[in-house]
N, C-alpha and C positions, 0 to 999 in steps of 0.2 A: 522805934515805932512798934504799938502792938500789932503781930502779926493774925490776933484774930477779928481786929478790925477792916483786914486787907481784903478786897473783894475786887478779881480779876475783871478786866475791861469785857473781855468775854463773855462771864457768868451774869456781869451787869447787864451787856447789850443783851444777851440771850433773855432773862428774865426781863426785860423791857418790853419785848419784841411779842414775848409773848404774852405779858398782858395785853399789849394793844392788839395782839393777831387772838386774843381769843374771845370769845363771846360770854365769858364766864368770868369773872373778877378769881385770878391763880394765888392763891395763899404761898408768900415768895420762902415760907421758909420749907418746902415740899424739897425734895431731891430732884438732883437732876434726872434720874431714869424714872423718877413720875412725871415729873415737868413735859420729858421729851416725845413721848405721845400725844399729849395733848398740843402740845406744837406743831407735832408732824399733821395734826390734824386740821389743824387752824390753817397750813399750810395748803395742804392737798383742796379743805372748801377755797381758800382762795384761789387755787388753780383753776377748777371749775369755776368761778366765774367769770374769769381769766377767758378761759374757753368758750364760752359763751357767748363773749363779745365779735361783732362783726367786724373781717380784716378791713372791710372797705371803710365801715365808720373810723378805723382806727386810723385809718393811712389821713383820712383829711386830718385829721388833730397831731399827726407827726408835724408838720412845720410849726406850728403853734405851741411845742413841748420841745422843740429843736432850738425854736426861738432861745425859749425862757430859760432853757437849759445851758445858753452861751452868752446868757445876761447874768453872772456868778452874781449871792448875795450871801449873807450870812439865814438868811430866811426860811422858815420851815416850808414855805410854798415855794423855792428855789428846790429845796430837798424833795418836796411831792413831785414836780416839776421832773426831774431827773429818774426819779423810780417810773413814772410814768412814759417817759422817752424808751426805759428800757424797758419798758413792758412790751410797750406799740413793737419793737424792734424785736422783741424771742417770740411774739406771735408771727411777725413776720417771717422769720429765719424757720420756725415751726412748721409753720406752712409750704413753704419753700422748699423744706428735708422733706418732708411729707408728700408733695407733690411728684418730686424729684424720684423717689423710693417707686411712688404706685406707678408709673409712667415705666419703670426701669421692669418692673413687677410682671406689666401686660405685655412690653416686648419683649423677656426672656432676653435679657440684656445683663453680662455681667455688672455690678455694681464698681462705679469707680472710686477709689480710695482721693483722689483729690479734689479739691470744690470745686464748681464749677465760678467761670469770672467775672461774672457782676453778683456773686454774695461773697464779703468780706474772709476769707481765711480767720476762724477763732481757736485759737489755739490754749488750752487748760493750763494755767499757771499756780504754781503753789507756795 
């Protein structure tokens, strides 16, 4: 096999990801360390609008992204389905650190290292 045909699953989904996360059509033969700003950027606007969204609008549409999300298909709207579950779900847990923090903030309360038990335990995998 020619090895300069080979292009990493990586390099692919990255350059995928960030045509569609950018708002500018990305010329794919650019470098990665031009690419990666502009990613980070496509990134950080989607966060913000991320942010934007109301917790309360979002909590009614969890059952409805729970649903579909445990109805597996091969489907691109199975796949939105799921990015979407997890959205609803890091606003929520966001919210929750966030809350937890200024409450701890106002009563001069040391900060507890372990979660509290009704938000799941997430622990960083690599």
């Amino acid at each position: 096999m020619d090895l300069n045909f080979r292009i990493s699953s990586f390099d692919l989904t990255f350059r995928f990801a960030l045509v569609t996360l950018s708002p500018y059509y990305v010329n794919t033969t650019k470098t990665k360390e031009q690419i990666e700003p502009m990613f980070e950027q496509s990134l950080e606007r989607l966060a913000e609008q991320i942010l934007a969204l109301d917790e309360a609008s979002l909590a009614n549409l969890w059952d409805k992204y729970k649903d579909r999300m445990e109805r597996f298909d091969t489907s691109r709207e199975w796949e939105k389905s799921v990015i979407i579950f997890f959205i609803i779900n890091a606003v929520r847990v966001k919210n929750k650190i966030f809350n937890e923090q200024v409450m701890l903030s106002q009563n001069n309360q040391p900060q507890e290292k372990k979660p509290s038990g009704d938000v799941p335990y997430l622990k960083r995998i690599k």
